[in-house]
C-alpha positions in Angstrom: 17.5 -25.9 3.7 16.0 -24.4 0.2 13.8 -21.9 0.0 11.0 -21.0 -1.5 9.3 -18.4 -3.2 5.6 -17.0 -3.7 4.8 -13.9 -5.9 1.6 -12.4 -6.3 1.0 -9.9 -8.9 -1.9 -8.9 -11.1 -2.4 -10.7 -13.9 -5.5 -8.4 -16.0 -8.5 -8.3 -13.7 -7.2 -10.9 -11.6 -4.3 -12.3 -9.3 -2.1 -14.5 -10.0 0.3 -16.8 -7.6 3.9 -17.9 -8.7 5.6 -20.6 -6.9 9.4 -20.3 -7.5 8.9 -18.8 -10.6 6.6 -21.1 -11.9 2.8 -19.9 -12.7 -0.2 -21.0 -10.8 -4.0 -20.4 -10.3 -5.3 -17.3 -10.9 -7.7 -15.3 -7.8 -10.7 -12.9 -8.2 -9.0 -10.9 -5.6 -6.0 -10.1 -3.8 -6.6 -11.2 -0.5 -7.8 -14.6 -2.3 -4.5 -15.0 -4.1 -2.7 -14.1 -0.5 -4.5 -16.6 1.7 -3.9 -19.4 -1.0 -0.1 -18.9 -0.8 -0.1 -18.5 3.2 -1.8 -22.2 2.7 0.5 -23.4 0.5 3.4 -21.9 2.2 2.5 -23.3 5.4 3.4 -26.9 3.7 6.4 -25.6 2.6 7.1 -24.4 6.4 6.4 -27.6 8.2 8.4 -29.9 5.3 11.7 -27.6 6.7 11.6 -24.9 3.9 12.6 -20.7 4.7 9.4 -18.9 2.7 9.3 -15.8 1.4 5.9 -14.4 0.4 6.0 -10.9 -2.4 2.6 -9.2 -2.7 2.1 -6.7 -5.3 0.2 -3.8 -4.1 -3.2 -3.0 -5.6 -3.7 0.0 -7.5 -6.3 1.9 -5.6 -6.3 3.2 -1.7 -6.2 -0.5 0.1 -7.3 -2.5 -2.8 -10.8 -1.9 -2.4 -12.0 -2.8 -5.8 -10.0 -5.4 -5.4 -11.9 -6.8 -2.7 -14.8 -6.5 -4.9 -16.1 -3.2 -4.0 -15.7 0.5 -4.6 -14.5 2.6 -2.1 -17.1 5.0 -0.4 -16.5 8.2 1.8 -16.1 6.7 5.5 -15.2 3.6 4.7 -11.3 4.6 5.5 -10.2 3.7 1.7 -11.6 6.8 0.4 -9.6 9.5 -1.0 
């Protein structure tokens, strides 16, 4: 059974999503990045494939700019 690979890392001011090494789309945001690799992983799953999925972590308390905004006091990413 082969496995397979997904990295996401940040790639400027976006996201970008490897596939065994080999570049791919970039994503506005993180969570975009992560959901299309989940999707494409989920092929990979059902053809008989072990995954492994690497996120990079953002750079800010939970990747709030990331998500596109900034984060506020008591929105829980503040600090």
């Amino acid at each position: 059974m082969a496995s397979v690979a997904y990295r996401i890392k940040r790639d400027g001011d976006q996201w970008s999503v490897a596939r065994d090494g080999q570049p791919g789309m970039t994503y506005v945001t993180q969570e975009a990045a992560f959901e299309v690799a989940v999707g494409e992983a989920g092929g990979d799953l059902r053809a008989g494939h072990d995954v492994v999925i690497e996120v990079s972590a953002a750079t800010d308390p939970a990747g709030a700019a990331d998500r596109g905004g900034t984060p506020v006091e008591s929105d829980g990413f503040h600090s």
